[in-house]
C-alpha positions in Angstrom: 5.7 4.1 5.0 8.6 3.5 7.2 12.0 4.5 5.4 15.3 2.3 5.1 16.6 4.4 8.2 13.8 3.0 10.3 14.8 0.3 12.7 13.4 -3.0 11.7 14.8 -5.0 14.6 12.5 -7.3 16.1 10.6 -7.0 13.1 8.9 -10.2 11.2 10.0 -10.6 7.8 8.6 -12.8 4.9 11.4 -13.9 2.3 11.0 -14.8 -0.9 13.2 -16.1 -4.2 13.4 -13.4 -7.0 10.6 -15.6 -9.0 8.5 -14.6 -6.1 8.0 -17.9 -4.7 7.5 -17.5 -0.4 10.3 -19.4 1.2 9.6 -18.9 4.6 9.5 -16.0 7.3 12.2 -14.4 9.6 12.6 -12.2 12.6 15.7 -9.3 12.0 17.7 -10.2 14.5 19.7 -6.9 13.6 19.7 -3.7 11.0 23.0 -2.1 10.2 20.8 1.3 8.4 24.3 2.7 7.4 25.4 -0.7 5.1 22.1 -1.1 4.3 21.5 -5.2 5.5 19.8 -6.9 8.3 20.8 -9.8 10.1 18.1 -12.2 10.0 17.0 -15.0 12.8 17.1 -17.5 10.2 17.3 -17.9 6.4 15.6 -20.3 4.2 17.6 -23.4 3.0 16.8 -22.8 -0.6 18.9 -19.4 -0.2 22.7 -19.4 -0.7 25.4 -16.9 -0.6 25.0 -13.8 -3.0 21.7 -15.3 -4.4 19.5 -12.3 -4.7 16.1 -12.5 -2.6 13.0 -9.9 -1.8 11.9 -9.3 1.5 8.9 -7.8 3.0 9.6 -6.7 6.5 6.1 -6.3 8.4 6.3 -2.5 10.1 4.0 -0.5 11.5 2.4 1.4 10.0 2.6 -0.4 6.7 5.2 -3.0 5.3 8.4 -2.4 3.5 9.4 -4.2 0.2 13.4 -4.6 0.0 15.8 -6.7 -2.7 18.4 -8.0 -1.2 21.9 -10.6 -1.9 22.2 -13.0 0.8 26.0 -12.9 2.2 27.5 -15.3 4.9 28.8 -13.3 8.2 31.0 -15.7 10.3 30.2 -19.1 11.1 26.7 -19.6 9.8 25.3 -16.0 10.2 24.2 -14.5 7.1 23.0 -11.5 5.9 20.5 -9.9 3.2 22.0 -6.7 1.8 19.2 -3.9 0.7 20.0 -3.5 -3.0 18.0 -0.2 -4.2 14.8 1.5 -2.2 11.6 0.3 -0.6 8.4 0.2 -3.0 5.9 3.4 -2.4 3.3 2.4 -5.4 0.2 0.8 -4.2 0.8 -1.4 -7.6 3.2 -3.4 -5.5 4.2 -7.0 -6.5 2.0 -9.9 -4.7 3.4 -12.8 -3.1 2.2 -16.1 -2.3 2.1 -16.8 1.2 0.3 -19.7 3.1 -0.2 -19.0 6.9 -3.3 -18.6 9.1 -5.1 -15.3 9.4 -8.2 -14.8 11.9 -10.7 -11.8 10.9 -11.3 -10.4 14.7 -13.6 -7.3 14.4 -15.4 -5.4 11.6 -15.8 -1.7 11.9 -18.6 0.4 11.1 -19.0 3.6 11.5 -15.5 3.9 13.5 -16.9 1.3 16.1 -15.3 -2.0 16.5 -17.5 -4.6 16.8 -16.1 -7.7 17.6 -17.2 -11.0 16.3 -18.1 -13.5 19.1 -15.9 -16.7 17.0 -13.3 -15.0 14.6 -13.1 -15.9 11.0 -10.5 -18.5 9.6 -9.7 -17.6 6.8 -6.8 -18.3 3.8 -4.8 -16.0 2.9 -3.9 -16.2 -0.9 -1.1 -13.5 -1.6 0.5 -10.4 0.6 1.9 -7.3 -0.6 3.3 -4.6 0.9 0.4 -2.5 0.5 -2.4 -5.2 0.9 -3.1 -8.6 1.2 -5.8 -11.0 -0.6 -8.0 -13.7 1.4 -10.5 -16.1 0.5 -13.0 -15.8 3.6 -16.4 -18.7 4.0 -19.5 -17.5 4.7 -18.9 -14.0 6.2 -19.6 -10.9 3.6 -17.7 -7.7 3.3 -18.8 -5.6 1.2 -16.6 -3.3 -0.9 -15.2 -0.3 1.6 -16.0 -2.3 5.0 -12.9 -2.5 7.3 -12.0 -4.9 9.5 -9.5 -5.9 11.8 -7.0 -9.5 11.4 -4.9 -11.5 13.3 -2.0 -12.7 11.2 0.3 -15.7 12.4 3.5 -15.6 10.6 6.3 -17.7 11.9 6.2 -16.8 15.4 5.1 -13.5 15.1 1.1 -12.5 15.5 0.4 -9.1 14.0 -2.9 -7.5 14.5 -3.7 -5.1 11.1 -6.7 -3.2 10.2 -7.5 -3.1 6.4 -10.0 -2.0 3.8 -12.0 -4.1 1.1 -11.2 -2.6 -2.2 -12.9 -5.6 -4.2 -14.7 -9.0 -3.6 -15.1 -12.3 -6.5 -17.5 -14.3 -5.3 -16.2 -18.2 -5.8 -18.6 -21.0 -6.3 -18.0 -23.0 -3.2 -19.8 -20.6 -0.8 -16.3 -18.7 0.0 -15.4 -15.2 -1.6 -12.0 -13.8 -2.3 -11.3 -10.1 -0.7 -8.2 -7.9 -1.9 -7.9 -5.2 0.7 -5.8 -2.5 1.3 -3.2 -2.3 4.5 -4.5 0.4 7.0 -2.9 -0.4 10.2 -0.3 -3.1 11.0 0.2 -3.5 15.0 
């Protein structure tokens, strides 16, 4: 996992409100490791100075879970301050988020196989260790691994993860929680 003295410029980040409720997603613009904040491209209306967020900042190889208190830097510029360490536990929060994911590949056997019209599928909740989809039609089973594109904000991140459980639904579509391998 990627350690507060990593540099996350450049990097996409998802913000949410300290209820966990997904406000909207960012690019750090700039990281400051010493004062421990980022800069971020743009924050989310609902967010005002020293209101306390979380943010999950989307590194390679695996996410980053931060709090944060938003302060205002200049005219209009503001900053999220890192308030405490980055989550290690792969019992790490869930977070609502609503953006469009493409399953690209499955792997078997450590060969990719490609999959000649990619998956749509919804994505229900993100963590920093994982994410949970509901996918139509297409089976995993428990232990397959596969490859995603994920869209978020203008960022597309290709990540490879692992199916640690599946609940079939009863409108032909199953929900998948699986477990962050790779994030490109």
């Amino acid at each position: 996992m990627a350690a507060l003295s990593s540099d996350f410029t450049d990097h996409t980040v998802l913000v949410y409100d300290t209820y966990g409720n997904y406000l909207n997603s960012s690019v750090v613009t700039s990281h400051d490791r010493e004062a421990r904040q980022v800069e971020l491209e743009k924050l989310p209306e609902e967010l005002n100075a020293n209101e306390n967020c979380k943010l999950i900042i989307l590194s390679s190889p695996t996410p980053c879970e931060f709090q944060g208190k938003v302060k205002k830097l200049g005219a209009g510029f503001y900053i999220a301050l890192f308030q405490g360490q980055e989550r290690e536990s792969r019992e790490a929060p869930r977070y609502p988020v609503a953006t469009p994911a493409l399953i690209t590949a499955h792997i078997i056997d450590d060969q990719v196989y490609g999959i000649q019209t990619p998956i749509k599928v919804k994505l229900i909740n993100i963590s920093t260790t994982g994410i949970r989809f509901s996918a139509p039609y297409y089976s995993f089973d428990h232990g397959d691994l596969f490859q995603m594109d994920l869209f978020i904000g203008k960022t597309q991140k290709k990540v490879t993860a692992k199916v640690v459980n599946n609940v079939d639904n009863n409108d032909d579509t199953s929900d998948y929680g699986c477990r962050f391998l790779l994030i490109q």
